[in-house]
C-alpha positions in Angstrom: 64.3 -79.2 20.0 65.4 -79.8 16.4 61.6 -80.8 15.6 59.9 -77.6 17.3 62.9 -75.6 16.0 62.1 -76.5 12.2 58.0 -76.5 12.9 58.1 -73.5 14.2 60.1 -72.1 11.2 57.7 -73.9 8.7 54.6 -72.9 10.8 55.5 -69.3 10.8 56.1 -69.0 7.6 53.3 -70.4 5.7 51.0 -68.1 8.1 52.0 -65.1 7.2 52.4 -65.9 3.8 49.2 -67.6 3.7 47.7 -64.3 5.2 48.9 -62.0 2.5 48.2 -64.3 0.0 44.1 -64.2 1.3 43.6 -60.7 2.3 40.9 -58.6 0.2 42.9 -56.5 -1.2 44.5 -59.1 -3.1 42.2 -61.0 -4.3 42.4 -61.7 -7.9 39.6 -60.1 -10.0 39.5 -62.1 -13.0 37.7 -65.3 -13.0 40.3 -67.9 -13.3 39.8 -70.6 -15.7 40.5 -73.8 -14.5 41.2 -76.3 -17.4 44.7 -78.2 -17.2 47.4 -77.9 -18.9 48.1 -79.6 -22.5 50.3 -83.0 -21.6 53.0 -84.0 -23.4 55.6 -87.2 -23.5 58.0 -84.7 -21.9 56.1 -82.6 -19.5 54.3 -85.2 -17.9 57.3 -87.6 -17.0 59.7 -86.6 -14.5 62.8 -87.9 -16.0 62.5 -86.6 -19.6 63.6 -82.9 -19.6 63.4 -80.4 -22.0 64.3 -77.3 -23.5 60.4 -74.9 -24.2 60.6 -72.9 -27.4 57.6 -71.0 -29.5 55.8 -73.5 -27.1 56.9 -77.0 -28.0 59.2 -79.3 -26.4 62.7 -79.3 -27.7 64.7 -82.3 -27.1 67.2 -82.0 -29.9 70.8 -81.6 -29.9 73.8 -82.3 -27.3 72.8 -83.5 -23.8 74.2 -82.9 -20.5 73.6 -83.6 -17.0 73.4 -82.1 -13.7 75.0 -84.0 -10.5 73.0 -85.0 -7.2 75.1 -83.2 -4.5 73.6 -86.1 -2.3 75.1 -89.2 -4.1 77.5 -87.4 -6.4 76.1 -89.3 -9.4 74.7 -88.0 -12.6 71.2 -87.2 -12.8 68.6 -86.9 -16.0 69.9 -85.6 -19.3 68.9 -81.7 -20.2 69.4 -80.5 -24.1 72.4 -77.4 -24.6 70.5 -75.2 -26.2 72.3 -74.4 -29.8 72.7 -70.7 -31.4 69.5 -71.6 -33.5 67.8 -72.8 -30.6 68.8 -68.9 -28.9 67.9 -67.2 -31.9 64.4 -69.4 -32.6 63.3 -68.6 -28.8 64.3 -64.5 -29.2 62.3 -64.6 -32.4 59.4 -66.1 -31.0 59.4 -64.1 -27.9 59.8 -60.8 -30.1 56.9 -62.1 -31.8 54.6 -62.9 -29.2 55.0 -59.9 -27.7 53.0 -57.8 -30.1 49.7 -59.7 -28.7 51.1 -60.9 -25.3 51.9 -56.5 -24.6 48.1 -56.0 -25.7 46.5 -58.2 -23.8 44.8 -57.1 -20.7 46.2 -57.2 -17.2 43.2 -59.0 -16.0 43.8 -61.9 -19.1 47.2 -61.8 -18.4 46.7 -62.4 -14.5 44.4 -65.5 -15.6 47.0 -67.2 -17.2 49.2 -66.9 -13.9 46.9 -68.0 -12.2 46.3 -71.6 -14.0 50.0 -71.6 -13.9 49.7 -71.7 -10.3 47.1 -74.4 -10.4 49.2 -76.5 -12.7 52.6 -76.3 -10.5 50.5 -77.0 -7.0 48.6 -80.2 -9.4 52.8 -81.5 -9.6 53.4 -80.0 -6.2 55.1 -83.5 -4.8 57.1 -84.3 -8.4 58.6 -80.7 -8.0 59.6 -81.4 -4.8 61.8 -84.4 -5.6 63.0 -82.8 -8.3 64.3 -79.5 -6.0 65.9 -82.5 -3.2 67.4 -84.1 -6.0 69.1 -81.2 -8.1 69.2 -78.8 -5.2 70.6 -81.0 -2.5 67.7 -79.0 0.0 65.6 -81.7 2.7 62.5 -82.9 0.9 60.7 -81.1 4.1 61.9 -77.1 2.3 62.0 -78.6 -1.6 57.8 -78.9 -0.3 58.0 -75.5 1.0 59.5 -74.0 -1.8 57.5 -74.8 -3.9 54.6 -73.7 -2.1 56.6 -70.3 -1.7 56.4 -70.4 -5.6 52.9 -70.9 -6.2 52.4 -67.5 -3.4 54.6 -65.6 -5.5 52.6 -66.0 -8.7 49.5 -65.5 -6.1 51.2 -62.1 -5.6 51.6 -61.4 -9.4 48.1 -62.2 -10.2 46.3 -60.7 -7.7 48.5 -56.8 -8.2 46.8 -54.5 -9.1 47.4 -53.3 -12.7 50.0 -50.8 -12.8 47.9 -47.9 -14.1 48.7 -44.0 -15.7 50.1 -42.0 -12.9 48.7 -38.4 -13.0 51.3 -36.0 -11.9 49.5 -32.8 -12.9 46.1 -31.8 -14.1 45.6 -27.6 -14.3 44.0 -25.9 -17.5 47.1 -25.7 -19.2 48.6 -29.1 -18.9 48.1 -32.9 -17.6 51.1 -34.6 -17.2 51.1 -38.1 -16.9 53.6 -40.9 -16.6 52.5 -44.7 -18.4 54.1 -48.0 -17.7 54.5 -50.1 -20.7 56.4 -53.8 -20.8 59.8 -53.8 -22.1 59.8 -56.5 -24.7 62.1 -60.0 -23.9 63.0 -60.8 -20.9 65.8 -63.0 -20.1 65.9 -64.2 -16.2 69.1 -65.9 -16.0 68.5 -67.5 -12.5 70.8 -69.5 -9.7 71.3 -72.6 -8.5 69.8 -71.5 -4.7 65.9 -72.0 -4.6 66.1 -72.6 -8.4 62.1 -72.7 -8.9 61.6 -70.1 -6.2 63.4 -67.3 -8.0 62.9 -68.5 -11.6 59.1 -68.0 -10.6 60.1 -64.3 -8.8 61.1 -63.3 -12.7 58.6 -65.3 -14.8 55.9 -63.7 -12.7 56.8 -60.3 -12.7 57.8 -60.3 -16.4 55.2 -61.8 -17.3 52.7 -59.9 -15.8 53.8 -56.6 -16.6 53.1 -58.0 -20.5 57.0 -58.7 -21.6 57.5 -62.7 -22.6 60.2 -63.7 -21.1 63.0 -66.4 -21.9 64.6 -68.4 -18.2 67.8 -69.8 -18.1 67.6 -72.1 -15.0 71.6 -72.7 -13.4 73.3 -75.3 -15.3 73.7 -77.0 -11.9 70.2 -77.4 -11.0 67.9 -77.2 -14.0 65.4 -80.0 -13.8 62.5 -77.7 -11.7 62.8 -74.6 -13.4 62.5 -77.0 -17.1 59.9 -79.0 -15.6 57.9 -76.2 -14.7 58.1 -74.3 -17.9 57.4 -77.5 -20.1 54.3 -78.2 -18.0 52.3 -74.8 -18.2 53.5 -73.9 -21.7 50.0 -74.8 -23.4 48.3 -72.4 -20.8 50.1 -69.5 -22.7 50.5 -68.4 -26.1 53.4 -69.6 -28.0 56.7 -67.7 -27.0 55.3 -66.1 -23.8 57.4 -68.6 -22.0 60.1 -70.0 -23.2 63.1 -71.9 -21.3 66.5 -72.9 -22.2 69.2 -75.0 -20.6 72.8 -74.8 -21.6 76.2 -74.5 -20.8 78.5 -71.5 -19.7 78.0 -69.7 -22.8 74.7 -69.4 -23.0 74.0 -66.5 -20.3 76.5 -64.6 -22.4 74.5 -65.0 -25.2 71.6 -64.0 -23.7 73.0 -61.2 -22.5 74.5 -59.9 -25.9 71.6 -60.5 -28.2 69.9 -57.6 -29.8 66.7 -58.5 -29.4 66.5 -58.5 -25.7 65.8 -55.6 -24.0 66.0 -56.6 -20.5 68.5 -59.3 -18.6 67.1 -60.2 -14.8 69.9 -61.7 -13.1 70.8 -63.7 -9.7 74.0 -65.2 -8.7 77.4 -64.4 -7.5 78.7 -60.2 -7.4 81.7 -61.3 -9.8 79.4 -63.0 -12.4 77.0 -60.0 -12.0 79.7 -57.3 -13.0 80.6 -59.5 -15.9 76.6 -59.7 -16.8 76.9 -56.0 -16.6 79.9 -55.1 -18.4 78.4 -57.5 -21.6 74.7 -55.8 -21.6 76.1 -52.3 -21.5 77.0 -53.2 -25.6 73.8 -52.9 -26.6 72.3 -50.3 -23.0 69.9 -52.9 -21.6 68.2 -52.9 -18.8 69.7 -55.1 -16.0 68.9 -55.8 -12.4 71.2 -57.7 -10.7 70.4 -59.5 -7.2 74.1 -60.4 -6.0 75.9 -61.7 -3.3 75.6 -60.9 0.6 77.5 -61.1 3.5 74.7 -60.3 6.1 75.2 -59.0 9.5 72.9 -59.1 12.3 72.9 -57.2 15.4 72.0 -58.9 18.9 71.2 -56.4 22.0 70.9 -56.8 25.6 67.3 -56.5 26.2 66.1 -59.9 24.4 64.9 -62.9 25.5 68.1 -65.4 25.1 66.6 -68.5 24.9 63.7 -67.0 22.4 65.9 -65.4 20.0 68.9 -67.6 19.8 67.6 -70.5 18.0 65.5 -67.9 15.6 69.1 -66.9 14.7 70.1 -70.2 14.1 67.4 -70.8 11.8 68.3 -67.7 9.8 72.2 -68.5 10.0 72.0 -72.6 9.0 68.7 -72.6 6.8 70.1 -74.9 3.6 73.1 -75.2 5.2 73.5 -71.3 4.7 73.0 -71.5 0.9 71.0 -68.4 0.6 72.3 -64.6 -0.4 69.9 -63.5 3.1 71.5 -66.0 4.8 73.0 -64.3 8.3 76.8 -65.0 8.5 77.8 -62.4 10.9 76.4 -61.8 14.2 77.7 -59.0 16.8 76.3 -59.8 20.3 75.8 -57.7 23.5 78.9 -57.9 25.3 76.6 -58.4 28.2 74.8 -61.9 26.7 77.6 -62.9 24.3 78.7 -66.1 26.3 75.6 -66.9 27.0 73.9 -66.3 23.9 76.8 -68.3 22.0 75.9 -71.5 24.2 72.5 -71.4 23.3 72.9 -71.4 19.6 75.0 -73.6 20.2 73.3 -76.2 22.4 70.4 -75.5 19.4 73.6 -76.3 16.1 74.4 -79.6 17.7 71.6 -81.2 16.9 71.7 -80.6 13.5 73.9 -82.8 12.0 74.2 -82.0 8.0 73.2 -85.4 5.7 72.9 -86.3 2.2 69.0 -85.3 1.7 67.6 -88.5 0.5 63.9 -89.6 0.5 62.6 -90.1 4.3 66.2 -88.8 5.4 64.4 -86.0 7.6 67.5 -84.0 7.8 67.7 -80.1 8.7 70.9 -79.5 6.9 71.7 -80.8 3.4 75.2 -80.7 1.5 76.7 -78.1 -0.4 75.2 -77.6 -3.5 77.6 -78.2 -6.1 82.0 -79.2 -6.1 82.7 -75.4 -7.0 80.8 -74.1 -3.9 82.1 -76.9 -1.7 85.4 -76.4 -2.4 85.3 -72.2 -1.8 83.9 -73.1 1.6 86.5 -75.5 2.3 89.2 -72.9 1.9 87.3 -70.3 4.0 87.9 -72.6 7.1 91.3 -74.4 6.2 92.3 -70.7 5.8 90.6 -69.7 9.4 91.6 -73.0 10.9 95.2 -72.3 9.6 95.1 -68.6 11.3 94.2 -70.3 14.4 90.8 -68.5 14.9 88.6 -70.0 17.5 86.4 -72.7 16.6 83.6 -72.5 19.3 81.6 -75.4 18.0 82.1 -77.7 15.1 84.9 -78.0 13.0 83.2 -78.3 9.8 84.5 -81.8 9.0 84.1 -82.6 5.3 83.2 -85.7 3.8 83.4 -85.5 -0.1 83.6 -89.5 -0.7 79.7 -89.7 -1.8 77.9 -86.2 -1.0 79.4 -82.7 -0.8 78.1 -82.2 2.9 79.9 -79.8 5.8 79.0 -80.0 9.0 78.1 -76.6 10.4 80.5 -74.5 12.6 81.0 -71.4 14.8 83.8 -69.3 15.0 84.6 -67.2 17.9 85.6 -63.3 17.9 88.1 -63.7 14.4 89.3 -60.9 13.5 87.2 -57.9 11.4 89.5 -58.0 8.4 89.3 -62.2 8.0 88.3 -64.3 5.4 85.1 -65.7 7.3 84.0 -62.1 8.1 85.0 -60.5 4.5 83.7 -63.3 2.3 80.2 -64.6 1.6 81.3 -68.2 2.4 78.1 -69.6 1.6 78.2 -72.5 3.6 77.1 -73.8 7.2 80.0 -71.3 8.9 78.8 -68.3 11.0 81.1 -66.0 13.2 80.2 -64.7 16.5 81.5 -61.5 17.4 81.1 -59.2 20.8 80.1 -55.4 20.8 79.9 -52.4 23.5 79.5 -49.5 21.7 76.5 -48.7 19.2 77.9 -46.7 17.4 80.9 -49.1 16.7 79.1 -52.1 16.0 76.8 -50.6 13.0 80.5 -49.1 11.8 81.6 -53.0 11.6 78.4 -54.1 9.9 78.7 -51.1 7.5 82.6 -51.7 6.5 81.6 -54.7 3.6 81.7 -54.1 0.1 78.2 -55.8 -0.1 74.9 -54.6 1.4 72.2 -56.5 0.7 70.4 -57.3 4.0 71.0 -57.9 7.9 68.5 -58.1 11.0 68.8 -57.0 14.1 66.9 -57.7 17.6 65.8 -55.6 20.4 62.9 -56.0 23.3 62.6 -51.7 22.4 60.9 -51.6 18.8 61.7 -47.6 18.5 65.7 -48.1 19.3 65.4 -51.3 16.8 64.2 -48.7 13.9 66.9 -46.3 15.0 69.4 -48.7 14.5 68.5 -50.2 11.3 68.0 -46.8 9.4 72.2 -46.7 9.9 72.5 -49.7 8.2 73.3 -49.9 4.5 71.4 -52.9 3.3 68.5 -52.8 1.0 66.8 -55.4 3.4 66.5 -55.0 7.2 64.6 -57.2 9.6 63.7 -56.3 12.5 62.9 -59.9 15.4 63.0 -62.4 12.2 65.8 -63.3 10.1 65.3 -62.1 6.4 63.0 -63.5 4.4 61.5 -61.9 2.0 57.6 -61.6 1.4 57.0 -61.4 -2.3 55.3 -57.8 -1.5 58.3 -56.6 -0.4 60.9 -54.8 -2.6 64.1 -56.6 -2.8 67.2 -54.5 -3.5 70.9 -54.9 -2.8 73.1 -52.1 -2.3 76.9 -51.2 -3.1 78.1 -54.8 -4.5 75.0 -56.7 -3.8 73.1 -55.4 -7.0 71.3 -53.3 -9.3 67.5 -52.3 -9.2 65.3 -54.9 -7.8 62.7 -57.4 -7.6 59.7 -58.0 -5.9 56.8 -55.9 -4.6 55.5 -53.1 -6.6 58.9 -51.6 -6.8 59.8 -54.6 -8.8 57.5 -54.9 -11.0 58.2 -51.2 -12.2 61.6 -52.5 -13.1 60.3 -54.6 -16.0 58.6 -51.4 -17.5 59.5 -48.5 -19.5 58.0 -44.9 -18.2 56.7 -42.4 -20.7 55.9 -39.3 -19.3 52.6 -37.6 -21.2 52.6 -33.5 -21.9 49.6 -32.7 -23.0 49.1 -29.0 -23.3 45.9 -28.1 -23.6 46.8 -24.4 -25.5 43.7 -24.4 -28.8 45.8 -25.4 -31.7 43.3 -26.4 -33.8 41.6 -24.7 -36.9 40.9 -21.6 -36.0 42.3 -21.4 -32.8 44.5 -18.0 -33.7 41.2 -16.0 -34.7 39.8 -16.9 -31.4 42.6 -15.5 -29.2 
C-alpha cells in the first residue's frame, strides 16, 4: 500500500507536470545555448558553500552552520553576510539592471534555460543537499528538484509580457506597458527551500529585475549551491545570494535601493516584513501561513479518495503552507472514511531520512517548529480530545521526528483546528449541513487554499466558489502547477506568485495616452 500509495503520488505528478512543461504553446522560442557553467573551487564541491555577489564567490567573514534534523548534528559552514557584503550585492544588482532590464525577453529566457540545464547536470548532489538540510526522503528531495527545473521551464517558455492595447479610436490609443521593477529580494523558507527560491528567481528574473535570494538560515545549502553554480551563465549581479543570520531579512527589507521584497514564511514574520517595507512603500508579496480545510461528500469512492487525502494531509510530514489539516466528512461516510485513512497512516511510520532509509515521512524540520507542534498536541492531549490514531510520540534524542496522528471531532474553537500546526497532525471532523460546513471552513483568520471532493463536478464548483481561499482543488489535494496563480487571502498573504498573474507582480504598469489631436507646427492654421 505505502509503495503504490507514494508511486502513485510521484507518477501523477511528474505527468501532468511533464505535460505542461511539453505542450506547443510553451515551447521556448529562443535557441538555447548549451555550454556549462564556469566551475569554481566552491561551486563545484558540495561541502564548500558560499555567499554569490557581483558574480564571484564570497567566502569571507563569520561562519555558521545549519543543523541536520535527521542526526541533530551540525552540517557545512555558510558565510553571514556583513553590511558591506548587503550593500556590495544592492550596488551590483542596481547596476546590472540597467543592461539586464534591456535585454530581450527572448535572451533573457536563454539564460533560464541553461540555468535549468545546469541544476538538472547536479540533479543527484541537490538532492542530498535538500535530505540533508531539509530533513525531506531522498525519494521528494529528487522530486523537488525536478519540480524546480519545471518551474524555470515555465519562466522560459512564457510568453513575453507585451503592451496591452486598451483603446485605439482617432483620438486616442491608450496603452498599458509592463516594465521590471529594479532589485528584487526573495527572502525564501525553510519548506521546499530550492523549490520556492527557484518560484522567485525565475519570475524576477524573467520579467528583467536582478534579483538578490536570501535562502532560510535553517536550510541554506540548495538555494547557495544553486546560485554559486549558474552564476557564470549570467551577467555579474543578475543573481546574487546571501546567507545570514536573523538580521539580515530586515535589512533587506529596509534598504533603499530595493524596490521589491518577495516573501514566504510564517503570517507573523510576514506582518513584520510588511510593517518594515512600508518605510520606504515597496512592493511586497507575501505567501503566508495556512490552515487548509478540505471538504469530503457522500458521493465518492471511499477507498479511492481516502489515501489521496492522506497524501495531501502527511506529505513531509505536513511541512507545507497547502498542506490539508482540516478535513470535514459526510456524516454518512465519516467512520468509515476515518478507518481508511487510517488503515493507509499506519504504515507510515516517520524516520530520520538518511541515505537508502526509504521513508515516507521525515522529521520536523528544525527545534523551533518541533517544539510548536509538540505543544499543539500536549495542549489537545491535555483537553482530552480524541486521539483516533497515533499519539504523535516524540523522539528528540537524535532527530526531531513525530509520528503522525488523528484527532477525532475536537472542538471548532481548539488549538489543532485554529493553528497551522505544521506538523504530521490532522483533525477529522463530521458535517450535515452544506451550508454549515463551508461556515466552519470559512471562520479562520487565514485563507490560503482547501480542496474538496465530490462524484458531481457541477455541485463541486458550487461549493468551492463559497470558499475564501485563493487556492481550491477540486479531486486532488493542492498542489500548485507553476501556471497557476498562487494567492493567499485574509492572513495568508499579499499579491502573489506564479502563473501569469505572478509574473505581473514583479512589474510596474504605465499606462500610455497618446492623443492624437495635430499639435505640431502649423497645426492651429489647419483647423
Amino acid at each position: 500500500m505505502t509503495e503504490y500509495i507514494t508511486c502513485q503520488f510521484v507518477a501523477s505528478h511528474r505527468q501532468s507536470n511533464m505535460k505542461e512543461a511539453s505542450s506547443p504553446s510553451s515551447m521556448a522560442t529562443a535557441e538555447v545555448v548549451s555550454s556549462p557553467p564556469e566551475l569554481t573551487e566552491s561551486s563545484n564541491n558540495f561541502t564548500i558553500f558560499a555567499n554569490t555577489i557581483n558574480g564571484k564567490a564570497s567566502l569571507n567573514g563569520r561562519k555558521t552552520q545549519a543543523i541536520n534534523p535527521s542526526t541533530r548534528r551540525p552540517l557545512w559552514d555558510v558565510p553571514v553576510a556583513t553590511d558591506d557584503d548587503i550593500n556590495t550585492a544592492v550596488g551590483a544588482a542596481k547596476t546590472a539592471f540597467e543592461n539586464w532590464s534591456r535585454t530581450p525577453w527572448k535572451e533573457r529566457a536563454t539564460y533560464i534555460d541553461r540555468a535549468k540545464e545546469a541544476l538538472m547536470d547536479i540533479r543527484d548532489g541537490m538532492a542530498s543537499l535538500i535530505m540533508q538540510e531539509a530533513g525531506k526522503p531522498l525519494q521528494f528531495a529528487k522530486m523537488e528538484v525536478d519540480h524546480s527545473a519545471r518551474f524555470l521551464s515555465f519562466y522560459s517558455s512564457h510568453p513575453e509580457l507585451e503592451t496591452r492595447v486598451v483603446s485605439d479610436d482617432y483620438e486616442l490609443r491608450l496603452t498599458v506597458k509592463y516594465v521590471p521593477m529594479g532589485v528584487v529580494a526573495a527572502i525564501c523558507p525553510s519548506i521546499h527551500p530550492l523549490l520556492l527560491a527557484v518560484a522567485k528567481i525565475g519570475a524576477g528574473l524573467i520579467t528583467g529585475n536582478t534579483v538578490i535570494v536570501k535562502p532560510s538560515p535553517f536550510t541554506p545549502y540548495s538555494t547557495l549551491k544553486f546560485v554559486d553554480y549558474i552564476k557564470s551563465i549570467f551577467p555579474p549581479g543578475v543573481i546574487q545570494a546571501l546567507s545570514g543570520d536573523e538580521t539580515l531579512g530586515p535589512k533587506l527589507v529596509e534598504h533603499p535601493d530595493i524596490q521589491k521584497i518577495a516573501f514566504t514564511g510564517s503570517t507573523a514574520t510576514g506582518k513584520k516584513v510588511m510593517a518594515a517595507a512600508s518605510k520606504t512603500l515597496k512592493r511586497v508579496t507575501l505567501g503566508l501561513s495556512g490552515n487548509n480545510a478540505c471538504i469530503i461528500c457522500p458521493d465518492i469512492d471511499v477507498s479511492v479518495v481516502a489515501p489521496q487525502v492522506s497524501v495531501g494531509a502527511f506529505l513531509n510530514s505536513g511541512q507545507s503552507c497547502l498542506a490539508t489539516r482540516r478535513i470535514y466528512i459526510h456524516e454518512d461516510i465519516y467512520q468509515e472514511f476515518m478507518q481508511h485513512m487510517i488503515d493507509v497512516v499506519k504504515l507510515w511510520k516517520a524516520s530520520p531520512s538518511l541515505p537508502g532509509a526509504g521513508n515516507i515521512l521525515g522529521p520536523i524540520q528544525n527545534e523551533i517548529r518541533y517544539r510548536h507542534v509538540k505543544q499543539i498536541v500536549e495542549e489537545s492531549k491535555q483537553k482530552g480530545l480524541n486521539f483516533a490514531f497515533g499519539n504523535a510520540e516524540f523522539d528528540e534524542d537524535n532527530h526531531f521526528v513525530i509520528q503522525p496522528a488523528i484527532i477525532d471531532t475536537p472542538p471548532h474553537d481548539s488549538p489543532v483546528m485554529m493553528e497551522e500546526a505544521f506538523g504530521p497532525i490532522i483533525s477529522l471532523f463530521p458535517w450535515k449541513d452544506e451550508q454549515e460546513v463551508i461556515n466552519r471552513v470559512n471562520d479562520i483568520k487565514t485563507g490560503l487554499g482547501a480542496s474538496l471532493w465530490s462524484g458531481d463536478m457541477d455541485h463541486a464548483v458550487a461549493i468551492g466558489e463559497q470558499i475564501q481561499a485563493g487556492m481550491v482543488t477540486i479531486n486532488s489535494h493542492p498542489a500548485p502547477l507553476p501556471s497557476g496563480f498562487l494567492s493567499g487571502w485574509k492572513e495568508s498573504g499579499l499579491g502573489g506568485e506564479l502563473g501569469t498573474e505572478g509574473l505581473l507582480s514583479y512589474c510596474n504598469a504605465q499606462t500610455l495616452y497618446c492623443h492624437k489631436l495635430p499639435v505640431g507646427p502649423g497645426s492651429a492654421e489647419a483647423d
